[in-house]
C-alpha positions in Angstrom: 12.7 22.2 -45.5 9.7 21.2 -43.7 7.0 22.9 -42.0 4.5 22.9 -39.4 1.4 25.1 -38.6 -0.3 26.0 -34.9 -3.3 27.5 -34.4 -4.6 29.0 -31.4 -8.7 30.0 -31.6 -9.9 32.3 -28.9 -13.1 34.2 -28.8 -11.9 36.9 -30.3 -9.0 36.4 -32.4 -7.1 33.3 -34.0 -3.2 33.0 -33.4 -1.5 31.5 -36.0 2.1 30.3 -36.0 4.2 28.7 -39.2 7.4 26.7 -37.5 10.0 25.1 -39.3 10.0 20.9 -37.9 12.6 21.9 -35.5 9.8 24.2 -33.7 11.3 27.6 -35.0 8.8 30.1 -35.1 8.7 31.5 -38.3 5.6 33.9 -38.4 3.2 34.5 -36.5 -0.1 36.4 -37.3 -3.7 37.1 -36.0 -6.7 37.3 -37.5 -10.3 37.9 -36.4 -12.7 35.0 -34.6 -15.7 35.6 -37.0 -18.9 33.8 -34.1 -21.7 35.0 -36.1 -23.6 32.3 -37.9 -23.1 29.6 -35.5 -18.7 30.4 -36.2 -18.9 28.8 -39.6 -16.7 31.0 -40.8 -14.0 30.3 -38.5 -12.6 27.3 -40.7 -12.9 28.7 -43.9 -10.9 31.7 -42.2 -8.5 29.6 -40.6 -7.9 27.7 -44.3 -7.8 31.1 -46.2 -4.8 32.1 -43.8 -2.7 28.6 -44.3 -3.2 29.5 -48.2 -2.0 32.8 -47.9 1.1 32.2 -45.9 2.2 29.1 -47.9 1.8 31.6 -50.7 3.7 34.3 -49.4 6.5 32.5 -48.5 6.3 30.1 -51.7 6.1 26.7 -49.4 4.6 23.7 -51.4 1.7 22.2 -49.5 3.3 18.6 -49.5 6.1 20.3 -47.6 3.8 20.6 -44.6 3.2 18.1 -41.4 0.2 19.5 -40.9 -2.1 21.5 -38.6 -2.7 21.3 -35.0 -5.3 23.3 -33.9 -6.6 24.7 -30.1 -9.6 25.3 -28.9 -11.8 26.5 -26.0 -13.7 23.3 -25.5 -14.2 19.7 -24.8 -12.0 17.5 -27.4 -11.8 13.9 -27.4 -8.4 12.2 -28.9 -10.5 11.6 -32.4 -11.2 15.3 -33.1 -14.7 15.3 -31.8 -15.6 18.9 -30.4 -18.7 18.8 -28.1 -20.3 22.5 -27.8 -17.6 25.1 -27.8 -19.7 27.9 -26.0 -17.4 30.9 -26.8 -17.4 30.1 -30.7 -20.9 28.8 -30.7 -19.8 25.8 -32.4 -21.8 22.3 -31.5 -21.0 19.0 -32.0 -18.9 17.8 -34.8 -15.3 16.1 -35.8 -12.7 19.1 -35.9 -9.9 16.9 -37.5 -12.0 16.2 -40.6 -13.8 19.7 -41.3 -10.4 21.3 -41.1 -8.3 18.6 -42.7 -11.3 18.9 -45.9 -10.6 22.3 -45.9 -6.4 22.1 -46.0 -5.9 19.4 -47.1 -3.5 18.5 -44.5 -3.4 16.4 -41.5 -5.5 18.1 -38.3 -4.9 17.5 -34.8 -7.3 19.6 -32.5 -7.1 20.3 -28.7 -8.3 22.2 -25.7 -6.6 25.4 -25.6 -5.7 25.1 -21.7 -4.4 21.3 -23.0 -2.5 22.8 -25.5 -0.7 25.9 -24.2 0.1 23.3 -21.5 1.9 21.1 -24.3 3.6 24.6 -25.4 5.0 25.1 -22.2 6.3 21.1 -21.0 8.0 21.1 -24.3 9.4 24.9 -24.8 8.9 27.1 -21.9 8.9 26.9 -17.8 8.0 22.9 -17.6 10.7 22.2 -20.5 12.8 19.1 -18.9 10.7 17.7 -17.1 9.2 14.6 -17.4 5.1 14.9 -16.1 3.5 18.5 -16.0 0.0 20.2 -14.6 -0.3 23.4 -15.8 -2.7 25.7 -13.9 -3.7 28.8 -16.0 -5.1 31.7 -13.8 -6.9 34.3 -15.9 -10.3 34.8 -16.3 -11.4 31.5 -15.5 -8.9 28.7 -14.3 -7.5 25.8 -16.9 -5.6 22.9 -16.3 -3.6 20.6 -18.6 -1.4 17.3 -17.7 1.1 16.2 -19.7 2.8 12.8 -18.8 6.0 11.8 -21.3 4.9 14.4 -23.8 1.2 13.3 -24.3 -1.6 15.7 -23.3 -4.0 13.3 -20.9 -7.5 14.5 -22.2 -9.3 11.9 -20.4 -12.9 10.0 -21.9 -14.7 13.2 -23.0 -12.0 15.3 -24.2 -12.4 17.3 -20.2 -9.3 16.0 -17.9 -7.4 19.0 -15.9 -11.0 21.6 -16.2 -9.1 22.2 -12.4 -11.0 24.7 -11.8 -14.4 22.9 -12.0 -13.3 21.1 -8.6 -15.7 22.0 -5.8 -13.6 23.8 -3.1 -16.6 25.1 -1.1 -19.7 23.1 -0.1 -21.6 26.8 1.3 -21.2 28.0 -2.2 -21.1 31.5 -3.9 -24.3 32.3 -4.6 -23.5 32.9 -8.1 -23.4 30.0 -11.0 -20.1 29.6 -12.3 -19.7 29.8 -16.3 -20.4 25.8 -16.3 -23.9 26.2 -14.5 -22.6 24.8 -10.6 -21.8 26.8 -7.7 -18.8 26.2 -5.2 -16.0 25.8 -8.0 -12.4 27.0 -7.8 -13.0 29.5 -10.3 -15.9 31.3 -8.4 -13.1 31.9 -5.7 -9.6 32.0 -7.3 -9.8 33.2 -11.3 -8.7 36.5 -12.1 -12.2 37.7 -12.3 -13.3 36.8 -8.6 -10.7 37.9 -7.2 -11.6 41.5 -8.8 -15.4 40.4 -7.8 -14.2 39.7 -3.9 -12.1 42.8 -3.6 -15.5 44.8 -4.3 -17.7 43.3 -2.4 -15.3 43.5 0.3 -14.8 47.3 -0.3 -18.7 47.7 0.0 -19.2 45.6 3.4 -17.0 47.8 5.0 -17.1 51.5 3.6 -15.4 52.6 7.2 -12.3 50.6 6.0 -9.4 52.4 4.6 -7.3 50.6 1.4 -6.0 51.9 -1.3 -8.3 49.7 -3.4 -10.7 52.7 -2.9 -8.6 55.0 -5.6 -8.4 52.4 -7.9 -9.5 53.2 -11.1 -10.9 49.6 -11.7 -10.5 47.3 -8.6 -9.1 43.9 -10.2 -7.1 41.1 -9.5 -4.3 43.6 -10.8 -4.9 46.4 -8.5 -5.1 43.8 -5.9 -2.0 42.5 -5.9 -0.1 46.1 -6.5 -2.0 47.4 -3.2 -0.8 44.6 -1.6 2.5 45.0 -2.9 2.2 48.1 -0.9 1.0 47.2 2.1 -2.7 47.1 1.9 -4.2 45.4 4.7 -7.8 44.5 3.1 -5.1 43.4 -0.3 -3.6 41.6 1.7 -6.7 39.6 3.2 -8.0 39.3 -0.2 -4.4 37.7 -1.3 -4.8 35.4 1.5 -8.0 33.6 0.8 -7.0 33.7 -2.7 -3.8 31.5 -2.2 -5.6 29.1 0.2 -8.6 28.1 -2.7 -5.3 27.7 -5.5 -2.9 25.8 -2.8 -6.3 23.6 -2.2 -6.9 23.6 -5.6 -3.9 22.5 -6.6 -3.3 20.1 -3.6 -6.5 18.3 -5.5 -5.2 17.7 -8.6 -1.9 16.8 -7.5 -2.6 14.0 -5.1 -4.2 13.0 -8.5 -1.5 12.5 -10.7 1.4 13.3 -8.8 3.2 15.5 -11.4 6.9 16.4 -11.2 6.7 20.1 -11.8 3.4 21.9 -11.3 3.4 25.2 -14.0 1.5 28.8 -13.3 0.2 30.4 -16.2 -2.5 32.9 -17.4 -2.6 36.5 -17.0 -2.2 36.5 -13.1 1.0 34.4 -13.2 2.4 37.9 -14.2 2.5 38.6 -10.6 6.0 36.5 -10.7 7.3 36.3 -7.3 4.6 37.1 -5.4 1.9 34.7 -6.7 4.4 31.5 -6.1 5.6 32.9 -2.2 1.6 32.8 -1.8 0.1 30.2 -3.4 3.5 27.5 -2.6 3.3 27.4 1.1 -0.3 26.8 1.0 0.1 23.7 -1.1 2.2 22.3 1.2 -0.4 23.1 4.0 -3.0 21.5 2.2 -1.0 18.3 0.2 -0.9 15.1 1.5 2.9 14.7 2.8 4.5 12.7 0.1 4.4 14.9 -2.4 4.6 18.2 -0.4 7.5 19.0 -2.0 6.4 18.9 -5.6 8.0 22.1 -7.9 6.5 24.8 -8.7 7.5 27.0 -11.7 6.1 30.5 -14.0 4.7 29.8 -17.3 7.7 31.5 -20.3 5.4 31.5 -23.1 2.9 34.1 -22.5 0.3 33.9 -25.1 2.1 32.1 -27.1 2.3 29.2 -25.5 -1.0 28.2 -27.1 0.6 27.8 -30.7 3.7 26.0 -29.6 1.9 23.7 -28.4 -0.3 23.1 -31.1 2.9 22.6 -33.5 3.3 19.8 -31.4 0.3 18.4 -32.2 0.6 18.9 -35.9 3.7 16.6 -35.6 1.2 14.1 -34.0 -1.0 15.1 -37.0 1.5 13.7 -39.6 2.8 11.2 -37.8 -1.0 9.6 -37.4 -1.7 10.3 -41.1 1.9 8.3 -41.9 0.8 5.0 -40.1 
């Protein structure tokens, strides 16, 4: 039997699944992001993990593919990681230092890229044949796939979606990448949390139910709205047109078959395609108006599937 490994490195914890080459899930653990000391430990902890579950479940190294690996930064096609902010890594070649530390075959990734890989291949975008996946959570993520190949683009940043300037008066805050008018400062997760209570103070007259929220977030949003909320509603409203704009953007792009909603707010279901759906169609040039739209299946997991994709990259690359 061969095996495969995916690993999924977010700030604070590492997700790390062992499949079987048919992409069964075998195991699946966590362990901590260690980011002190510039995250050099992260690699070595990554490695000590692989070693212990090979010797768990007594599997001979030379019976795995290999290791594909996510992460939450700029990766070009040869490995190279250019600053990953929320690891405090810098510049260097992820497929060696991990490959040096395995000794198995490393393919790395973006973590948007790669949960994006996870879910063309095994969850809502499975069957199709060209994919953007649009991750709304904190911050908003893109990844294309075209024929089962992640399109990173020359510097390792294709699909950062929601860098796209969708507001030339912009928020007077900087986004996280240092501009001011991008998607994200409108339509993440977090801004829709950051409208709802700056519209609550404008207008301390106005009646919601936002007001007995114990935290007024994108979550609370959407459930007041659910029942009834006028200023919920409003806020839901300017938050569709930004992601149906958004999304318009990238599509007239590419022109992808089946556009996928992931992330935390994609939890919304129903109600976050009936918004967001009609105003695509508003907003995208007429040809493609009627391009699909489908939920992300995966949930957080759709970051290590898609990385045991990558391993089989990983082995194939190393068998040429």
């Amino acid at each position: 039997m061969k095996y495969a490994f995916g690993v999924d490195v977010g700030g604070t914890t590492v997700k790390l699944g062992l499949f079987s080459r048919e992409g069964e899930l075998l195991e699946k653990q966590e362990i901590p992001t260690r980011t002190e000391n510039g995250g050099a430990a992260i690699l070595p902890d990554i490695a000590a993990a692989i070693d212990a579950c090979l010797l768990q479940r007594g599997v001979a190294r030379q019976d795995v593919l290999g290791v594909g690996i996510g992460v939450p930064g700029p990766v070009d096609d040869d490995g190279n990681v250019n600053r990953c902010v929320n690891l405090n890594w810098g510049v260097f070649n992820l497929h060696r230092a991990l490959s040096d530390l395995t000794g198995l075959p490393v393919k790395a990734g973006n973590d948007a890229n790669v949960a994006a890989l996870g879910e063309y291949y095994d969850g809502g975008g499975k069957g199709s044949r060209s994919m953007l996946m649009v991750t709304l959570g904190t911050g908003i993520g893109g990844g294309f796939i075209w024929n089962g190949q992640i399109l990173n683009g020359a510097h390792g940043v294709g699909w950062e979606i929601g860098h796209l300037c969708v507001d030339l008066s912009p928020e007077a805050e900087e986004c996280t990448c240092g501009k001011r008018g991008c998607a994200e400062q409108y339509a993440s997760a977090r801004a829709l949390g950051r409208m709802a209570q700056r519209a609550l103070a404008a207008t301390p007259e106005r009646p919601s139910l936002l007001r007995s929220a114990e935290e007024v977030s994108a979550k609370t949003v959407f459930a007041c709205a659910a029942q009834g909320d006028a200023l919920a509603k409003e806020l839901l409203e300017r938050e569709f047109d930004v992601l149906g704009l958004t999304i318009a953007g990238g599509c007239c792009m590419v022109d992808p078959e089946l556009v996928v909603l992931g992330g935390g707010m994609s939890k919304a279901g129903a109600a976050l395609l009936e918004g967001v759906v009609p105003r695509f169609r508003h907003h995208m040039f007429h040809a493609c108006k009627e391009t699909k739209f489908a939920l992300a299946t995966l949930g957080n997991d759709a970051g290590i599937y898609g990385c045991f994709h990558l391993a089989l990259e990983a082995r194939v690359a190393a068998d040429r």
